[in-house]
LUMBAKOL-297164 format. One record per residue (C-alpha): residue in one letter; x, z, y. Coordinates in steps of 0.5 Angstrom, whole numbers, padded with zeros to 4 digits, always signed. Each point is the difference from the previous one (the first is absolute). Example, Ala and Ser with C-alpha at 12.3 -4.5 7.8 and 13.67 -1.06 7.14 Angstrom:
<nodes>
a+0025+0016-0009 s+0002-0002+0007 
</nodes>
This chain:
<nodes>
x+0272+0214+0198 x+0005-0004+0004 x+0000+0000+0008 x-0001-0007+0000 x-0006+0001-0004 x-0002+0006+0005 x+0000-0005+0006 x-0005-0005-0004 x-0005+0006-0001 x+0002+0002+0008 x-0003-0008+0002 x-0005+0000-0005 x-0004+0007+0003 x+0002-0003+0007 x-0005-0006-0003 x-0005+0004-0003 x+0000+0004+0007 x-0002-0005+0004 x-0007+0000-0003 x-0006+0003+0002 x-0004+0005-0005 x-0006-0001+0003 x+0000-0008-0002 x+0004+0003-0007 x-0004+0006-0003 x-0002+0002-0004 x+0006-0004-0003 x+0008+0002+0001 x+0004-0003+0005 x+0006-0004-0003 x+0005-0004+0002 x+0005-0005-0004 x+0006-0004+0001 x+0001-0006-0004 x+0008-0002-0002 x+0004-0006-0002 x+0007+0001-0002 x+0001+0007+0004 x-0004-0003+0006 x-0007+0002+0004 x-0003-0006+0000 x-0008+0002+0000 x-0003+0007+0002 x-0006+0002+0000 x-0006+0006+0000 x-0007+0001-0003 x-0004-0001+0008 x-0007+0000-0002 x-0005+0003-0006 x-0001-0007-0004 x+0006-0004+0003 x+0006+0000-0004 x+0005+0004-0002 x+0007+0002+0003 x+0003-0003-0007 x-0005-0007+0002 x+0002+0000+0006 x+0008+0001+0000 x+0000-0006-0006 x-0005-0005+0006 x+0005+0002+0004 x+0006-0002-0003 x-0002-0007-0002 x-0002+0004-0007 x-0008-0002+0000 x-0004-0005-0002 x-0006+0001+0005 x-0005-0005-0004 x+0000+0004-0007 x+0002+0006+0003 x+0006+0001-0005 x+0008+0001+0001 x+0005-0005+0001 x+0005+0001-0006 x+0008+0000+0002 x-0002+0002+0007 x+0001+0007+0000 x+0005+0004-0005 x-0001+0007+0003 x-0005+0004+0004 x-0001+0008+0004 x-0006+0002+0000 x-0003+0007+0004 x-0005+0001-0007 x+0001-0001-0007 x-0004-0007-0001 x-0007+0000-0002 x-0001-0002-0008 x-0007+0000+0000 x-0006-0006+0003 x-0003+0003+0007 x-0007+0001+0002 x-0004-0006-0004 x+0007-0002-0003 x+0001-0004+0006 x+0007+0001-0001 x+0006-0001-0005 x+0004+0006+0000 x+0005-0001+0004 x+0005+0003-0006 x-0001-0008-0003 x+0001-0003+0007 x+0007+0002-0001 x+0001-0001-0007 x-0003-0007+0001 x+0005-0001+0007 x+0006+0001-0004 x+0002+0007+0002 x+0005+0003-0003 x+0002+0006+0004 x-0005+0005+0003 x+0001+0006+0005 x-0006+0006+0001 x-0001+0005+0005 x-0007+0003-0003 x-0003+0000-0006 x-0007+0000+0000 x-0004+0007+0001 x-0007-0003-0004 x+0002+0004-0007 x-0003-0005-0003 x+0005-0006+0002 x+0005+0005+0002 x+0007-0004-0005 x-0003-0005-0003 x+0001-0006+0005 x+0009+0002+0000 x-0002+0000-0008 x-0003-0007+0000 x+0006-0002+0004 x+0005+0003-0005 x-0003-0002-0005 x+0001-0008+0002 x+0008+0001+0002 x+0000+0002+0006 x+0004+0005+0003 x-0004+0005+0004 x+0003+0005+0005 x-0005+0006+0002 x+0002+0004+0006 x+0000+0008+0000 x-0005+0006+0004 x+0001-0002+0006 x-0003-0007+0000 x-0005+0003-0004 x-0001+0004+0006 x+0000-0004+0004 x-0005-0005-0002 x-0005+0006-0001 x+0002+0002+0007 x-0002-0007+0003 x-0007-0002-0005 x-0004+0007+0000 x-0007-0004+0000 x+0003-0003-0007 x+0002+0007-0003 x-0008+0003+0003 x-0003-0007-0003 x+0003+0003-0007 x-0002+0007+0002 x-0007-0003-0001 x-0002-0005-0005 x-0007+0001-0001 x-0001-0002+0008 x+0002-0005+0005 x+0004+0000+0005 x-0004+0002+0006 x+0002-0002+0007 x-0005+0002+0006 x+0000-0005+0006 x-0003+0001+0006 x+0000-0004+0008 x+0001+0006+0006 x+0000+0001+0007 x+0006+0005+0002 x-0005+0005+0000 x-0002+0000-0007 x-0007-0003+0001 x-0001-0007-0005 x-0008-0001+0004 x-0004+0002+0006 x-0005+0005+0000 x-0004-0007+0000 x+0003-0002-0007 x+0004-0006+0002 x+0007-0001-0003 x+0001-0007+0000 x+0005-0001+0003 x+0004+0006+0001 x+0007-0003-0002 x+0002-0007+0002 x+0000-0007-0004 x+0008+0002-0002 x-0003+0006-0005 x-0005-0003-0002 x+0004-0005-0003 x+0004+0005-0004 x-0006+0002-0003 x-0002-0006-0003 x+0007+0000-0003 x-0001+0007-0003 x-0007-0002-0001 x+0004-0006-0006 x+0005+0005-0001 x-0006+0005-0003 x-0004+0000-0007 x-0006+0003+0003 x-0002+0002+0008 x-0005+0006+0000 x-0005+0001+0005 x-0005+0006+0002 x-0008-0002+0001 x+0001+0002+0008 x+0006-0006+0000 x-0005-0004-0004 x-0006+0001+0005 x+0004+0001+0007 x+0006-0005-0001 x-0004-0005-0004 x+0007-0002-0003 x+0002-0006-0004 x+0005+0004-0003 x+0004-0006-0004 x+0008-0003+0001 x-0001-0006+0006 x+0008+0000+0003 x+0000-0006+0004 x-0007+0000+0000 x-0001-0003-0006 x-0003+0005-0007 x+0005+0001-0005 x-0003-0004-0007 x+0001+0006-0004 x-0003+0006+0004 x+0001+0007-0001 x-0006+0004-0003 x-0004+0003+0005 x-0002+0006-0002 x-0007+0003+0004 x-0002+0008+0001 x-0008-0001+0001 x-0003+0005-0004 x-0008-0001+0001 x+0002-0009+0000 x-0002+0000+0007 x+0005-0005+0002 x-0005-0006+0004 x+0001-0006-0003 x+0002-0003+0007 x+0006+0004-0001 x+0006-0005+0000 x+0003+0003-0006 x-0005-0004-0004 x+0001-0007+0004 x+0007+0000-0002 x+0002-0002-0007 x+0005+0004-0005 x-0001+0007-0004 x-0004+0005+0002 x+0000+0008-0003 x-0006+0004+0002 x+0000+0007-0001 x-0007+0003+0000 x-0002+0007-0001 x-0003+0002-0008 x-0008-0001-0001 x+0000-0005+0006 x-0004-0007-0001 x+0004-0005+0003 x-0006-0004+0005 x+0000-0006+0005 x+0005-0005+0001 x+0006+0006-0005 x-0005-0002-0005 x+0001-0006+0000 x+0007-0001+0002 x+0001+0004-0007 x-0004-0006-0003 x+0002-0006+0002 x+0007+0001+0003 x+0003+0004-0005 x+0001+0006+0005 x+0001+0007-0005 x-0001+0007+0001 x+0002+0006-0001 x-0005+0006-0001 x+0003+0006+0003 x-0002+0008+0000 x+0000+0003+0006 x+0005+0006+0002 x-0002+0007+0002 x-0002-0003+0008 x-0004-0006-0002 x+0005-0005+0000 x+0002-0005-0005 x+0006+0004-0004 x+0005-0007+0000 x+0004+0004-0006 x-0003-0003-0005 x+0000-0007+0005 x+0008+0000+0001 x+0001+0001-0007 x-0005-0005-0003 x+0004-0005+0006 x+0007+0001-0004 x-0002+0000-0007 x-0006-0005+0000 x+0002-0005+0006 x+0008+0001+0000 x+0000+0002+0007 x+0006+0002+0002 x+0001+0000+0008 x-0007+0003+0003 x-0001-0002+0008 x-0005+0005+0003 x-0003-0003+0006 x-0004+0006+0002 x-0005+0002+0004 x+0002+0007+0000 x-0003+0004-0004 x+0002-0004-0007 x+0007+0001+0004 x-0002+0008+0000 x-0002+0000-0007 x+0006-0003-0003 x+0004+0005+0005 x-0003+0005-0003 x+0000-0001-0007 x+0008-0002+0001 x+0000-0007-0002 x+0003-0003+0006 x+0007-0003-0002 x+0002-0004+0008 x-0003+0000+0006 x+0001-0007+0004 x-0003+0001+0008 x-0001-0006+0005 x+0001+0004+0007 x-0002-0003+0005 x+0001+0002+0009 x-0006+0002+0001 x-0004+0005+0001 x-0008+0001-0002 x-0002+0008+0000 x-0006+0001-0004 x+0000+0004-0006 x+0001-0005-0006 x+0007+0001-0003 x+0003-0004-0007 x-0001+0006-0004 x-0005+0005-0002 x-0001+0004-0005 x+0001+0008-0001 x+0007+0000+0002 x+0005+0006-0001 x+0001+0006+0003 x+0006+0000+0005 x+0005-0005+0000 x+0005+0003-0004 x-0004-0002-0006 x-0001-0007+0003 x+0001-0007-0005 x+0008-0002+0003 x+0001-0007+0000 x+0007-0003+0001 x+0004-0006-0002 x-0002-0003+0006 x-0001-0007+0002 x-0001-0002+0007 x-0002-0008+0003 x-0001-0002+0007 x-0007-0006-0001 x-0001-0001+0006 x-0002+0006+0005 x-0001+0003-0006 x+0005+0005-0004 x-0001+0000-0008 x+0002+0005-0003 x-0001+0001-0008 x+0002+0007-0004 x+0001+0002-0006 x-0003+0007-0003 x+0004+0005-0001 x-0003+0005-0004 x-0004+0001-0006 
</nodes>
């Protein structure tokens, strides 16, 4: 490969780099430039899951796309550098056009790879649909292909497990450690800066997992509102309460949008659950309980990535769900809002059984560090199986 076609690849990392994973995954991070006679004249990344991608996002850049039909400007762009092979198939829902007929559609007639796509199922096929429209295609060696599994490990885990979604475990924190009083009072440990990031990783997810304490202590509304105003198209909000206790004051039945309840096996749902699966459209999903009485959330995981299409899973506790998805090892990221601030007691985020030295501990890396306000956000990734 030429050493010019090495310093697109070089620019095209560095724009991929400058987004976060915590607002990507479970898609990979990807970076593009878009060319016209041998000049940058658009660069572009993948920002957020839903949002456009790095391909989409060079053309806007460039002058190269029609933002009211959502296509490209033909005769705009003749060469491009991407960090991933581009897409060839519809995303999620077929929202998207593959961004292989973006290029073929914006005239592109050069086009420089760093990576090809690590899902064997697309891995090729989008640089041989592109081959086979004319254009001339070059792919990068191994060390760009390292490179782009080194910088998108939550993609790469994503794939390791198809059957489930990306899990990832939220949580507000004073310094040591304590997410309520001894009284059971939360709100509000971390500061209106977090809990607006929240309502953004909120709409960034397909469904928010709560436990039935969070549902009766916190009393959470549990939807998307950045700004303060709902998202018209909520996350699916799925609900832990295996005896259908759950008052029918509670806020998460005042407000509108789908919800999933898990009950145990053999419960007859009562009250003001019963009703709601009658009138609002509310689903269930009937449960066997594990060897410590609780409900065995396997078969739940599974059932929300082959029947909901659930991909990204926020867990916003309480802590004992925390502990059990700990536990069972289904934990793929962990984002924490800490706040400068020292409660004591004895309520801590996470529960469970817990392991039996530090040595055998879940490692987290990858970290990615924000100042809101007094408060430090800090988002890891899992680093083991």
């Amino acid at each position: 490969m030429e050493s010019r076609d090495l310093l697109l690849l070089e620019r095209a990392f560095h724009e991929a780099e400058t987004a976060s994973w915590l607002y990507t995954a479970p898609n990979p991070r990807v970076g593009a430039l878009a060319l016209k006679d041998g000049h940058v004249i658009g660069r572009g990344c993948h920002q957020r899951l839903g949002g456009a991608h790095a391909e989409e996002a060079a053309l806007a850049d460039a002058g190269a796309w029609d933002a009211k039909h959502r296509r490209p400007i033909p005769g705009r762009v003749d060469e491009m550098a991407v960090s991933l092979e581009p897409c060839s198939s519809h995303g999620s829902g077929k929202r998207r056009q593959p961004c292989t007929e973006h290029l073929i559609e914006a005239g592109v007639r050069r086009l420089v790879v760093g990576a090809l796509d690590p899902n064997p199922e697309h891995a090729g096929a989008g640089l041989e649909r592109l081959r086979a429209k004319g254009i001339e295609v070059h792919l990068a060696g191994e060390g760009f292909q390292t490179r782009f599994e080194q910088s998108n490990a939550q993609f790469l885990r994503h794939l390791r497990f198809p059957r489930r979604p990306w899990v990832l475990l939220k949580w507000a924190a004073s310094l040591d450690g304590k997410t309520a009083t001894d009284q059971g009072v939360s709100q509000w440990i971390s500061g209106p800066d977090s809990r607006a990031e929240v309502h953004e990783l909120r709409g960034l997810s397909d469904a928010i997992l709560a436990g039935k304490n969070t549902l009766l202590q916190d009393d959470p509304q549990l939807t998307s509102r950045p700004g303060g105003q709902p998202l018209r198209h909520q996350p699916l909000r799925v609900l832990v309460d295996p005896e259908g206790e759950t008052p029918s004051e509670a806020r998460v039945f005042q407000e509108p949008g789908p919800r999933l309840w898990l009950l145990a096996e053999g419960v007859e749902p009562a009250g003001a659950l019963a009703r709601r699966l009658q009138c609002d459209g509310d689903r269930m999903l009937m449960l066997p309980r594990d060897e410590e009485g609780k409900l065995d959330l396997k078969v739940a995981l599974s059932s929300l990535r082959q029947e909901f299409g659930v991909r990204r899973l926020l867990v916003e506790g309480g802590a004992g769900l925390h502990g059990w998805l700990l536990d069972a090892g289904f934990i793929d990221a962990v984002v924490l809002y800490e706040a400068p601030i020292l409660l004591g007691g004895r309520h801590g985020a996470v529960m469970g059984g817990g392991f039996a030295s530090p040595q055998r501990a879940l490692n987290l890396g990858h970290e990615d560090r924000r100042e809101l306000g007094p408060d430090l956000r800090r988002a890891f990734q899992v680093l083991t199986a």
